[in-house]
DRENLUM-695707 format. One record per residue (C-alpha): residue number from 1; x, y negated, z; residue in one letter. Coordinates in steps of 0.25 Angstrom, whole numbers, padded with zeros to 4 digits. Example, Ala and Ser with C-alpha at 12.3 -4.5 7.8 and 13.67 -1.06 7.14 Angstrom:
+-----+-------+-------+-------+------+
|  nr |  east | north |    up | rest |
+-----+-------+-------+-------+------+
|   1 |  0049 |  0018 |  0031 |    A |
|   2 |  0055 |  0004 |  0029 |    S |
+-----+-------+-------+-------+------+
//
This chain:
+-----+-------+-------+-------+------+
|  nr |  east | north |    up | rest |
+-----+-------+-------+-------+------+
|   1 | -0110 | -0306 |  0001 |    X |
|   2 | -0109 | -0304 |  0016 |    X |
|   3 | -0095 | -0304 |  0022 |    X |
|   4 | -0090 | -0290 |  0028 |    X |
|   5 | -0093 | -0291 |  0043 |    X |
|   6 | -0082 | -0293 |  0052 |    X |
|   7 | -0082 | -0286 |  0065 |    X |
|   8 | -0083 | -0293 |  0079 |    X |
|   9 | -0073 | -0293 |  0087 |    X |
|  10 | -0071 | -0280 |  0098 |    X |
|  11 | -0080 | -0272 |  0087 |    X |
|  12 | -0073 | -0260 |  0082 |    X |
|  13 | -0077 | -0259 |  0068 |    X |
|  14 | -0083 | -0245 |  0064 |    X |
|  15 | -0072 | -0239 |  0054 |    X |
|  16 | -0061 | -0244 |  0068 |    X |
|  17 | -0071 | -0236 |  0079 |    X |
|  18 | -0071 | -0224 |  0070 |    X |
|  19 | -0058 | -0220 |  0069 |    X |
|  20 | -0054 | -0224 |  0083 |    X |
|  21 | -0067 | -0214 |  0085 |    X |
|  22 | -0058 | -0205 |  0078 |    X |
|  23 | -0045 | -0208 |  0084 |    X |
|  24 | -0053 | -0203 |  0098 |    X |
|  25 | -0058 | -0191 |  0094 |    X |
|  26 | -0050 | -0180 |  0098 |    X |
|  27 | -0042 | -0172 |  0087 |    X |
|  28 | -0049 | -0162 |  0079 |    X |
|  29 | -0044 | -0147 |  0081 |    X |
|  30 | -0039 | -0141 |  0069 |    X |
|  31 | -0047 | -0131 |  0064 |    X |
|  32 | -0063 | -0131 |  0061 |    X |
|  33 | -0072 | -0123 |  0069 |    X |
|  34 | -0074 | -0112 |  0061 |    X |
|  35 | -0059 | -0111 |  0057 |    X |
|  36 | -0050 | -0113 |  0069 |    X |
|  37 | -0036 | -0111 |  0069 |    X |
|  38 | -0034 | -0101 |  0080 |    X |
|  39 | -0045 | -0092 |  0072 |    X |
|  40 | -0034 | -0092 |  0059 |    X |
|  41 | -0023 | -0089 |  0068 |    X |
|  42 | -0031 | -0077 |  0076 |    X |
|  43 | -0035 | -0070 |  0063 |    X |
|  44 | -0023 | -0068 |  0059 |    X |
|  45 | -0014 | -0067 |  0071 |    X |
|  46 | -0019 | -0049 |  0072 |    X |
|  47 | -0013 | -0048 |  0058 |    X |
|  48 |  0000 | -0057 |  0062 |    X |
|  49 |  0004 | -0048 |  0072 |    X |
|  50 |  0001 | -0038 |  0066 |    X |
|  51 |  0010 | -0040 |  0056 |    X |
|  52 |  0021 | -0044 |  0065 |    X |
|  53 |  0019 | -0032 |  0075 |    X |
|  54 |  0018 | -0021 |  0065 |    X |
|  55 |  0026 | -0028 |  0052 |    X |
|  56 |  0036 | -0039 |  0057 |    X |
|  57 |  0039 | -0032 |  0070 |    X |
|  58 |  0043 | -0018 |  0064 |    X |
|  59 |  0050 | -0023 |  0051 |    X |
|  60 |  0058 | -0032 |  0059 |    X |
|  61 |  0060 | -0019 |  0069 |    X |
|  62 |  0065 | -0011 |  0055 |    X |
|  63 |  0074 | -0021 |  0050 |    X |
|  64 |  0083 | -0020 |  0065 |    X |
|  65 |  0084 | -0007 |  0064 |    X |
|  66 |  0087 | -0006 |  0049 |    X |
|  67 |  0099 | -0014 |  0055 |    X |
|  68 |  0103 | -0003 |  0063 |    X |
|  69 |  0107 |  0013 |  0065 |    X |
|  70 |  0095 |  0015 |  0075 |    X |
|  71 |  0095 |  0031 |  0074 |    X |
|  72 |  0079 |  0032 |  0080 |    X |
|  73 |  0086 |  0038 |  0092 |    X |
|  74 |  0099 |  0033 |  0100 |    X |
|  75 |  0107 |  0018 |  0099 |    X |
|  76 |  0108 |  0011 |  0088 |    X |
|  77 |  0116 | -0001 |  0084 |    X |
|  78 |  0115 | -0013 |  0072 |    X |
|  79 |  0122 | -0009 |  0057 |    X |
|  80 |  0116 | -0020 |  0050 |    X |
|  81 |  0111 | -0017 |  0035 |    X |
|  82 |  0121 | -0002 |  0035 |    X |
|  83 |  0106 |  0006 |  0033 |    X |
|  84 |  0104 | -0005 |  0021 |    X |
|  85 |  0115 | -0001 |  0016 |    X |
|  86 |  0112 |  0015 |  0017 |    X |
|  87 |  0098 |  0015 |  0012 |    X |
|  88 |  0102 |  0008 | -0001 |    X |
|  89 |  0115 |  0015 | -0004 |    X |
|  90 |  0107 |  0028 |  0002 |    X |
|  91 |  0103 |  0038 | -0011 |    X |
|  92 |  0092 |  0046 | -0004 |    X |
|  93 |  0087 |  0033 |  0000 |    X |
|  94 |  0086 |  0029 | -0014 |    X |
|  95 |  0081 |  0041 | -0019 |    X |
|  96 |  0068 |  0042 | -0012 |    X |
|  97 |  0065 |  0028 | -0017 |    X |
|  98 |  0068 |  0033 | -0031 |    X |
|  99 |  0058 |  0045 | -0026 |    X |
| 100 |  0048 |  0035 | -0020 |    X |
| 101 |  0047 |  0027 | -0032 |    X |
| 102 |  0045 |  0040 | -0041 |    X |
| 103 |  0034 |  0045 | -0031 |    X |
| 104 |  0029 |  0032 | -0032 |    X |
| 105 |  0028 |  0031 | -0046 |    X |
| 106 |  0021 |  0046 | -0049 |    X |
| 107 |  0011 |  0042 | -0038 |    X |
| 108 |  0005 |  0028 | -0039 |    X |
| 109 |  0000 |  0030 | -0055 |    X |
| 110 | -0009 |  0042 | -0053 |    X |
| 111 | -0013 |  0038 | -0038 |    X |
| 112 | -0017 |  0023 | -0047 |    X |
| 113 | -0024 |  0033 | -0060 |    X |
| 114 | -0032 |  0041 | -0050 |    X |
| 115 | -0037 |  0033 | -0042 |    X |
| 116 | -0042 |  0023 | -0052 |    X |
| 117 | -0048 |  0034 | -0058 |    X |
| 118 | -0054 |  0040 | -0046 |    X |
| 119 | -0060 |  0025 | -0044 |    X |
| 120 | -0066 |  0024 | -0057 |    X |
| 121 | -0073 |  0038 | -0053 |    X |
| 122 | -0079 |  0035 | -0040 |    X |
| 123 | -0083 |  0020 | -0044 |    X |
| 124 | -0095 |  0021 | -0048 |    X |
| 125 | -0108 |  0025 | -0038 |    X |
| 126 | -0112 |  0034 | -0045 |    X |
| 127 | -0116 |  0049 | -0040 |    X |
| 128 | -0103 |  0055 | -0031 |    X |
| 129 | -0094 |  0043 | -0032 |    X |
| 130 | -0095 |  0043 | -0015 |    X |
| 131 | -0091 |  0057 | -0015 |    X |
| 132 | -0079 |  0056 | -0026 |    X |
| 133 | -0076 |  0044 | -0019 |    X |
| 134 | -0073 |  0051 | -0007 |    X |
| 135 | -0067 |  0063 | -0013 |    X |
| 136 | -0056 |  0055 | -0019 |    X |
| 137 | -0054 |  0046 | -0007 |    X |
| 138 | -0052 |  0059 |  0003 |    X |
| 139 | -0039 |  0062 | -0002 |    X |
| 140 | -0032 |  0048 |  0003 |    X |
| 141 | -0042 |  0049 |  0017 |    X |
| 142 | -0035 |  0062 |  0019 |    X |
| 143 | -0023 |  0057 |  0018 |    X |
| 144 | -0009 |  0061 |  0012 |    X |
| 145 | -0003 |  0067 |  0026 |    X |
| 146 | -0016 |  0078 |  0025 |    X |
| 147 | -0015 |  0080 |  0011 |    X |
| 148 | -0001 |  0081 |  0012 |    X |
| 149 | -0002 |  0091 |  0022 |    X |
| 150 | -0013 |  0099 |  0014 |    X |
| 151 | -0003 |  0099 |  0001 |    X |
| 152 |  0010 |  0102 |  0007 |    X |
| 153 | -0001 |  0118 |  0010 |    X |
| 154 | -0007 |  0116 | -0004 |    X |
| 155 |  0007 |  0114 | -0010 |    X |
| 156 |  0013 |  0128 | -0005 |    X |
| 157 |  0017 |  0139 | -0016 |    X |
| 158 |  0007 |  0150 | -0017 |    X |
| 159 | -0003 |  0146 | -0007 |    X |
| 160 | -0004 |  0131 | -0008 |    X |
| 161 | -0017 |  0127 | -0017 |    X |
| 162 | -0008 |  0118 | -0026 |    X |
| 163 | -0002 |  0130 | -0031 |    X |
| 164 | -0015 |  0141 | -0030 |    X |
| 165 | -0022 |  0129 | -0040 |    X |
| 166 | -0009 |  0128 | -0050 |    X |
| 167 | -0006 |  0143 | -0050 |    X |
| 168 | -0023 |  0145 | -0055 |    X |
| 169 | -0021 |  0135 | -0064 |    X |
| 170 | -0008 |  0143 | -0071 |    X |
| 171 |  0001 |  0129 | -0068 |    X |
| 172 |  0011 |  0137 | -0059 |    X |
| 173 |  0010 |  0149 | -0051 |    X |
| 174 |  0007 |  0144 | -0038 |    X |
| 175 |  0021 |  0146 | -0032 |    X |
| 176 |  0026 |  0130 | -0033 |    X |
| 177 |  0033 |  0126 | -0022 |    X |
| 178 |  0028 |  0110 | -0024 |    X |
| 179 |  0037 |  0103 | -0011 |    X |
| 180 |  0048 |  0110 | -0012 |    X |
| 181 |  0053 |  0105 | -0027 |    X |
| 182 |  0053 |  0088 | -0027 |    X |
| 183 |  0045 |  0086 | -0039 |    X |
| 184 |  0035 |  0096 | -0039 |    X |
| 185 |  0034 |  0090 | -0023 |    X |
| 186 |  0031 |  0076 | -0029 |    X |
| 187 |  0023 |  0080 | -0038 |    X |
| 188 |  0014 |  0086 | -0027 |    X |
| 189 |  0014 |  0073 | -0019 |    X |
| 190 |  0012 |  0065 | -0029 |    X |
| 191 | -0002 |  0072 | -0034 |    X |
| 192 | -0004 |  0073 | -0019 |    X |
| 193 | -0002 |  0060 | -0016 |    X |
| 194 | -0011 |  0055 | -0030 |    X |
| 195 | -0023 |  0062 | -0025 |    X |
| 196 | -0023 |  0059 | -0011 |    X |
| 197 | -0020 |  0042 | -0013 |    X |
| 198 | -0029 |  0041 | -0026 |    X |
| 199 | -0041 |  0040 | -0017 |    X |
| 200 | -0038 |  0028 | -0011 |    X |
| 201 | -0033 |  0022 | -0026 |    X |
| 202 | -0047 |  0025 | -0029 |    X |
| 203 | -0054 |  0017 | -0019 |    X |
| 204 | -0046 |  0005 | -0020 |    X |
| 205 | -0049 |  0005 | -0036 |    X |
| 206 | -0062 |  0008 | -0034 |    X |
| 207 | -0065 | -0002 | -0024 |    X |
| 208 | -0059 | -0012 | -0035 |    X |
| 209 | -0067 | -0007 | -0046 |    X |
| 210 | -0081 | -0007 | -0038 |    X |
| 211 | -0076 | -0023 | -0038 |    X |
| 212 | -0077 | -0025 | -0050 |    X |
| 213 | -0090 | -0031 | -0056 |    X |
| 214 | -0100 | -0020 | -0065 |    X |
| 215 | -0103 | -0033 | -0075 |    X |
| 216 | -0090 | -0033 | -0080 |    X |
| 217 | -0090 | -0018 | -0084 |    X |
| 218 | -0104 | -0023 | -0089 |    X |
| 219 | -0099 | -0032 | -0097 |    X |
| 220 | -0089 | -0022 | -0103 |    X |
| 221 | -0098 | -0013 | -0106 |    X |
| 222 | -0106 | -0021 | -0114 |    X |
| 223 | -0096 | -0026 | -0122 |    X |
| 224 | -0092 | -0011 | -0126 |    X |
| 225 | -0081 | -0006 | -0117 |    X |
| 226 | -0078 |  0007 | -0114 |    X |
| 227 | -0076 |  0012 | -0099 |    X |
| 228 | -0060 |  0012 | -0103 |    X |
| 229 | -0060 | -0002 | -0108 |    X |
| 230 | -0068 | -0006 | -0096 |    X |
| 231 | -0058 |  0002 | -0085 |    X |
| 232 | -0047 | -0004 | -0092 |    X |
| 233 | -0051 | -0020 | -0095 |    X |
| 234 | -0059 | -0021 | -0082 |    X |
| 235 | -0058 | -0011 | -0071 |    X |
| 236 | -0044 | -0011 | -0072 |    X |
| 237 | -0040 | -0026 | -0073 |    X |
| 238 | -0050 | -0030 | -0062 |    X |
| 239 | -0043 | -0018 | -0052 |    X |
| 240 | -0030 | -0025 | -0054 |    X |
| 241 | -0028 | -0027 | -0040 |    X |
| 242 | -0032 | -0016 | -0034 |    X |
| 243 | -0024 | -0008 | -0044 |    X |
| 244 | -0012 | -0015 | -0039 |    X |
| 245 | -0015 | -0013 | -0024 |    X |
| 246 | -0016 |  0003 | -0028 |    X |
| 247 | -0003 |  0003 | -0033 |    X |
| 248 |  0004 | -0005 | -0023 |    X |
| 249 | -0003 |  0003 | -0014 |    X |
| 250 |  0001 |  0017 | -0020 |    X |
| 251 |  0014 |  0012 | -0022 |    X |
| 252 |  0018 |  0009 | -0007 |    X |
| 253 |  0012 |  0021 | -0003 |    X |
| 254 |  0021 |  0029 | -0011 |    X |
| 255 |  0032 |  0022 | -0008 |    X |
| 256 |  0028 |  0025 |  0007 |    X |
| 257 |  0025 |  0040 |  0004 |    X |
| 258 |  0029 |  0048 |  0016 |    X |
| 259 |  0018 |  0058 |  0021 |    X |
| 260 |  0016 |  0065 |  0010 |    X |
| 261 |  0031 |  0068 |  0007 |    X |
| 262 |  0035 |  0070 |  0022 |    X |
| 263 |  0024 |  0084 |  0023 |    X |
| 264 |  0025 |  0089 |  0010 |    X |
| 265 |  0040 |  0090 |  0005 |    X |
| 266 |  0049 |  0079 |  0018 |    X |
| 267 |  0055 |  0074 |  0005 |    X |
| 268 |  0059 |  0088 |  0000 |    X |
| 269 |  0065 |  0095 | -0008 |    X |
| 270 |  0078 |  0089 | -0003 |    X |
| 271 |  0073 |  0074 | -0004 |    X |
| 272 |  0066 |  0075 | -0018 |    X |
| 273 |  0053 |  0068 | -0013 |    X |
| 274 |  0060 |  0062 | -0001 |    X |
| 275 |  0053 |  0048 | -0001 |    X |
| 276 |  0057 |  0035 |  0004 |    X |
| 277 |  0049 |  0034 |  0016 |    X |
| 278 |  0053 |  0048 |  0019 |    X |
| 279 |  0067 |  0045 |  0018 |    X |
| 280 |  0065 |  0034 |  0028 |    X |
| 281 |  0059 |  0045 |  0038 |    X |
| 282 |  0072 |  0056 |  0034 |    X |
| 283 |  0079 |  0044 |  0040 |    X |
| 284 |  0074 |  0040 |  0051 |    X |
| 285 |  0068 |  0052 |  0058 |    X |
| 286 |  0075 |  0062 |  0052 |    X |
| 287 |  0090 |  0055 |  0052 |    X |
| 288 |  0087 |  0045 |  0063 |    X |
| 289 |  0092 |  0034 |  0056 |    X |
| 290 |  0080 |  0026 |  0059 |    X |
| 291 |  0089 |  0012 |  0056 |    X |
| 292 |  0093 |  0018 |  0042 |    X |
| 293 |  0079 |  0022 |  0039 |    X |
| 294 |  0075 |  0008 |  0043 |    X |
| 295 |  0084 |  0003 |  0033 |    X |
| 296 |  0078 |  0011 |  0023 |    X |
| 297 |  0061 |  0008 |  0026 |    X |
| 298 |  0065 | -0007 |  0025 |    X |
| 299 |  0072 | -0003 |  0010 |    X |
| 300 |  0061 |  0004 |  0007 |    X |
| 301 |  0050 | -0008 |  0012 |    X |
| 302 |  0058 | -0016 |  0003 |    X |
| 303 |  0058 | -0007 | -0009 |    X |
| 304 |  0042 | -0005 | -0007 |    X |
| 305 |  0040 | -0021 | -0008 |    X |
| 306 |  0048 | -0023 | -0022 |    X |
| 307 |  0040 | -0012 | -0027 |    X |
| 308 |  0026 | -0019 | -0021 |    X |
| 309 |  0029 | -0031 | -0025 |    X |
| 310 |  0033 | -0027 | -0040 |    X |
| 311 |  0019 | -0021 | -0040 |    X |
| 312 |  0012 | -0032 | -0036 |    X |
| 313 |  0020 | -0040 | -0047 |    X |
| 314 |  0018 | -0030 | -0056 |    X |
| 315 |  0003 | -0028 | -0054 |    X |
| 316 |  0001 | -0044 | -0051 |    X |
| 317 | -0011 | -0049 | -0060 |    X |
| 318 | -0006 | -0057 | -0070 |    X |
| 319 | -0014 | -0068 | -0076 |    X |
+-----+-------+-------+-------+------+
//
């Protein structure tokens, strides 16, 4: 056996020459080529400011004038959490929640039921489904400031096509004055508001279904089930998540409801379908208390983010 060769003196051996190579070479930038570190930080630096100039900016805005009596026009001065203190000891305040929640509760079931039953009509490709398609969709392209304009002339006694269609009918006699008795007025807005959202429901659901593979359905078949079992054990289950984002949807948007109350009744009879966001603008553009009304969109901002986040823990997808 030869003995291991021992270097000469003033030789650098190879393993020594390579990492002082290494030490030399200049220090690699961070990063690969493909993936630098300024792209990262350029991507996403639109939405950032975005976010600061249009969320962080105007919330931090709302919350400084919460703190004070700021009356839209003239001087103001800081009271600290006094407008806190009113909205939650305020009953009219509390009353349009409790009329909020109701709305919200008739409205988000049925807008949920016909839509998923307006998607399961217009799914297939077969002959008409396009034009269906759009028919049910023009309702929510129209949007509920026409449609509300449209009902509040449909909806007068006598001459209003809401009453003409009952009165032929033999329901009532055509002489219903709908927005001017609270509950009939809901009522009203609430069917209104059904078929004029449903559209977009249906296309979300839709979207979802056309997701779902034909070989499961397949399968099903052959095994037997009916197109019941088969709604209910597959088509269903696998829309989860897009059922959930409907509701959540539907939900915030009632709680947001404005337009449609503002033109057809202005919270009226007295303040029986006087809604939260409605309250707010009674508050701050009608009584000028634009600090106190404030005070009450933050309250509400809080209220709508327990009741989202109860639906996302309601509707989470347990194992």
């Amino acid at each position: 056996m030869s003995a291991p060769a021992v270097p000469r003196a003033g030789v650098t051996p190879p393993a020594a020459r390579a990492a002082r190579d290494e030490r030399r070479r200049p220090a690699r930038r961070r990063g690969t080529l493909t993936h630098p570190d300024r792209t990262g930080i350029l991507l996403v630096a639109p939405a950032v400011a975005f976010v600061v100039v249009f969320v962080l900016v105007p919330l931090v805005a709302a919350v400084v004038i919460s703190l004070t009596n700021f009356p839209l026009i003239g001087s103001f001065r800081f009271i600290g959490l006094e407008n806190y203190a009113a909205v939650l000891t305020d009953p009219s305040f509390w009353r349009a929640v409790g009329y909020t929640l109701l709305y919200t509760a008739i409205v988000t079931g049925p807008i949920l039921l016909v839509g998923y039953v307006l998607a399961v009509v217009v799914r297939a490709n077969r002959r008409g489904a396009t034009l269906l398609r759009t028919v049910f969709f023009v309702p929510y392209v129209i949007g509920l400031t026409t449609l509300s304009f449209l009902m509040l002339l449909e909806a007068q006694p006598n001459s209003g096509m809401v009453n003409v269609v009952l009165r032929a009918l033999g329901i009532t006699d055509g002489t219903t004055a709908w927005l001017v008795d609270g509950p009939l007025a809901t009522g009203l807005l609430c069917v209104m508001v059904i078929w004029g959202v449903s559209g977009l429901t249906m296309v979300l659901l839709m979207s979802g279904m056309q997701g779902i593979p034909r070989e499961v359905y397949e399968s099903a078949e052959l095994d037997g089930a009916s197109w019941w079992v088969r709604e209910r054990s597959i088509t269903v289950p696998m829309l989860r998540r897009t059922i959930a984002m409907t509701v959540i949807l539907s939900v915030i948007g009632s709680f947001l409801a404005f337009t449609q109350f503002y033109i057809l009744t202005q919270g009226g009879p007295g303040s029986d379908t006087t809604t939260v966001v409605l309250a707010i603008y009674r508050r701050a553009f009608v009584q000028l208390q634009l600090g106190a009304a404030t005070a009450m969109s933050l309250v509400l901002v809080v209220i709508t983010g327990l009741v989202t986040a109860a639906q996302f823990w309601l509707l989470r997808e347990r194992s």
